[in-house]
C-alpha positions in Angstrom: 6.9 -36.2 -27.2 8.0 -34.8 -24.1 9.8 -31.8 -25.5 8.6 -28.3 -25.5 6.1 -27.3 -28.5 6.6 -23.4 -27.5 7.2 -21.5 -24.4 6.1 -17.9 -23.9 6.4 -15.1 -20.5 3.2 -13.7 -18.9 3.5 -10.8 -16.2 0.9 -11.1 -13.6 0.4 -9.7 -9.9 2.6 -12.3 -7.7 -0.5 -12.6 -5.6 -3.7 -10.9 -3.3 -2.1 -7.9 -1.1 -3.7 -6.5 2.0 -3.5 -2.2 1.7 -3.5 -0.5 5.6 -4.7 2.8 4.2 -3.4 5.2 7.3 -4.8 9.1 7.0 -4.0 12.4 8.6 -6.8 14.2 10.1 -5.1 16.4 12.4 -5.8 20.3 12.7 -3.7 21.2 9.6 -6.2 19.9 7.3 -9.4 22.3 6.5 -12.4 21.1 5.4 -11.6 21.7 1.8 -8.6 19.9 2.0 -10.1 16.8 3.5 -12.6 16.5 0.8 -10.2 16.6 -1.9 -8.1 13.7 0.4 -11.4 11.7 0.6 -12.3 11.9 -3.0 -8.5 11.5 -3.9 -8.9 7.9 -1.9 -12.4 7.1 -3.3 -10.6 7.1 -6.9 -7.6 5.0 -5.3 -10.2 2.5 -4.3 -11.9 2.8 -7.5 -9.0 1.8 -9.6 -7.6 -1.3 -7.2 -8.4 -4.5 -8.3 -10.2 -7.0 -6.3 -8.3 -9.5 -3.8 -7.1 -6.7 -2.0 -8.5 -5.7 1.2 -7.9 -2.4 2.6 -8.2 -1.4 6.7 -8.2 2.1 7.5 -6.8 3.6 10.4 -6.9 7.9 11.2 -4.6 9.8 13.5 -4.0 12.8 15.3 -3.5 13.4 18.7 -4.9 10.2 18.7 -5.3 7.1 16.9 -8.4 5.1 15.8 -8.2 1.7 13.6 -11.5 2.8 12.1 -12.0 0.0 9.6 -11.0 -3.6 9.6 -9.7 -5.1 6.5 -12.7 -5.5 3.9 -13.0 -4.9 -0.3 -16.2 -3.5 0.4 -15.5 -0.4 -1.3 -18.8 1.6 -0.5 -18.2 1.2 3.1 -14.4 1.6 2.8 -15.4 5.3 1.2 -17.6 5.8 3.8 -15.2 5.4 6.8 -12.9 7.7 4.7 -15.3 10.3 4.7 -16.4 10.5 8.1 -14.1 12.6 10.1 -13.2 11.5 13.6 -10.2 14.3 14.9 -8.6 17.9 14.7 -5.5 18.4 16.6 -1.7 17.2 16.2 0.1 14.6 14.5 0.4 11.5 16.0 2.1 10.1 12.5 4.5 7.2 13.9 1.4 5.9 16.3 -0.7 5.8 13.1 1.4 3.3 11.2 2.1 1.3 14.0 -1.5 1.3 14.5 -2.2 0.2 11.1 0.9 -2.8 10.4 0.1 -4.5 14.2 -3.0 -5.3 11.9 -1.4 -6.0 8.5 1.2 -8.5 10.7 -2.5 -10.6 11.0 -3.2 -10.6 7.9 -2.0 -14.2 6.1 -0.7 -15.3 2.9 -0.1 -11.8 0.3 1.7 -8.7 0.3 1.3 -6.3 3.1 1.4 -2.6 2.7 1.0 0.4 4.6 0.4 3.6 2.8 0.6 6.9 4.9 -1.1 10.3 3.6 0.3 13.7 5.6 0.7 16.6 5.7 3.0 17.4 8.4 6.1 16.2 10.3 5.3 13.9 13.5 4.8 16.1 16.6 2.6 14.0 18.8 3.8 9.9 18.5 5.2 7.6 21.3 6.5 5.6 18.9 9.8 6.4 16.6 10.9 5.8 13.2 13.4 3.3 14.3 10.3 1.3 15.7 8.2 1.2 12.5 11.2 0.2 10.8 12.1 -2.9 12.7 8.5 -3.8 13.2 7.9 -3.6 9.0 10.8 -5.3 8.6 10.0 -8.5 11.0 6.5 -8.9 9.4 7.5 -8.3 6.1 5.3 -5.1 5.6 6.1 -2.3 2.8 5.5 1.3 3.9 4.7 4.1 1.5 3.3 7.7 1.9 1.9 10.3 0.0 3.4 13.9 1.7 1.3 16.8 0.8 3.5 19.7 0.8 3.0 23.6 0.8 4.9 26.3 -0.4 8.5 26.0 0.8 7.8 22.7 2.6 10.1 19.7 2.6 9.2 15.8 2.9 10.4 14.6 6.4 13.5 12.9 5.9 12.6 10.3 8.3 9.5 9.6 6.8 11.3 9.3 3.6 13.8 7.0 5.5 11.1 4.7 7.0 10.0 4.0 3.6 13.0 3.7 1.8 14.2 1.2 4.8 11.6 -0.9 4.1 11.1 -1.1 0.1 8.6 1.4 0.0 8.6 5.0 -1.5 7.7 8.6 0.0 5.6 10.4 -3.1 6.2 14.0 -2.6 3.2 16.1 -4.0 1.9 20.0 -3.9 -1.4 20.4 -2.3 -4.1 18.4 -1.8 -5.0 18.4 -5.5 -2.1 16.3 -6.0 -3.2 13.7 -3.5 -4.7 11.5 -6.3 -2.0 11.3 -8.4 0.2 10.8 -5.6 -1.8 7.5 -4.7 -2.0 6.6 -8.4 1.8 6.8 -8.4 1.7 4.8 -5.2 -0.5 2.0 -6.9 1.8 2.1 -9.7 5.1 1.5 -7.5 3.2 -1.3 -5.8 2.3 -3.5 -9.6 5.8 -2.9 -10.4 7.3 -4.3 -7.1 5.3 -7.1 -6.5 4.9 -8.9 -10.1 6.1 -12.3 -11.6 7.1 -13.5 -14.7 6.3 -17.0 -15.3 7.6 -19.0 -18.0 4.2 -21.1 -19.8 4.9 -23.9 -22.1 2.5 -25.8 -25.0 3.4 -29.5 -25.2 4.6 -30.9 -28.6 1.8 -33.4 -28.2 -1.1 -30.4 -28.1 -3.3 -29.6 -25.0 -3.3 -26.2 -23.3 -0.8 -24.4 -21.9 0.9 -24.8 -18.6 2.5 -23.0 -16.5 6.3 -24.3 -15.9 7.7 -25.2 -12.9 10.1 -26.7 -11.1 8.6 -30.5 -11.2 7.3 -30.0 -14.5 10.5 -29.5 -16.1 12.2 -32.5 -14.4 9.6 -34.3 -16.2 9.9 -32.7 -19.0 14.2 -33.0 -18.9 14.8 -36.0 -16.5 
């Protein structure tokens, strides 16, 4: 027979996604606070699965696309840790940075996650920009905003993300950094995931996975 023996759903990634990993390093951020940003992105890296390469790209006054996309994790933790800046916040160059090397990337899902701590006071670039650049090369921004006491988000940080399916994760402190990108991680399984219909013929055999030619075979 032809007909179904049993059909059952499986939830599973919808593919490989390249990660441009975008950090803050400008004068705002002590020493202690940087550590607990690099460790915070060390666990991030530990708990990504494989087929997903990360670049990373730093900022302040100025911009530097420090590592090209690799799942090396040893030397992606590395390049975290090695500070390159102190000075302002070049924010809106950073991403840009970052996505003009995502757009290169083929076949996945791209995404750019931004880690701050402050509102943009040094870019050439604008919000509007990021926006219609993410948009045209299908990339999804999100950011982790470290706030302090009495600090709000940046509503167009918030808006840049939102505009382009992403999310701003608003947290207190640099201790909250990790769970911020865990939350992140989280957001980005739940956004790009199938559900795929599998079937086990009548006749016996392994299961399959349904599609569209399949079941015009299957229901002519």
């Amino acid at each position: 027979s032809n007909r179904l023996g049993k059909i059952s759903t499986g939830g599973m990634p919808a593919s490989s996604g390249s990660i441009g990993l975008i950090m803050d390093e400008s004068g705002s951020i002590d020493g202690p606070s940087f550590q607990k940003m690099v460790d915070a992105v060390g666990r991030f890296l530990d708990n990504l699965p494989a087929g997903n390469p990360v670049s990373v790209t730093k900022f302040s006054d100025e911009v530097l696309y420090a590592q090209d996309f690799t799942e090396d994790k040893a030397l992606l933790k590395s390049v975290v840790a090695a500070r390159k800046f102190y000075g302002r916040t070049a924010l809106y160059d950073g991403v840009m940075e970052s996505m003009a090397y995502l757009a290169l990337q083929s076949g996945g899902n791209r995404m750019a996650i931004a880690l701050t701590d402050g509102h943009d006071n040094a870019s050439g670039r604008t919000p509007d920009d990021l926006i219609a650049f993410a948009k045209s090369n299908e990339i999804t921004i999100y950011s982790v905003f470290v706030s302090s006491i009495g600090s709000q988000a940046p509503a167009e940080l918030r808006r840049i993300a939102e505009s382009t399916g992403g999310k701003l994760i608003q947290v207190d402190g640099f201790d909250g950094v990790e769970g911020g990108l865990q939350t992140t991680l989280s957001l980005i399984n739940r956004r790009f995931v199938n559900f795929n219909l599998w079937y086990i013929p009548a006749s016996g055999g392994d299961a399959k996975q349904l599609t569209d030619d399949i079941a015009d075979d299957l229901y002519p």
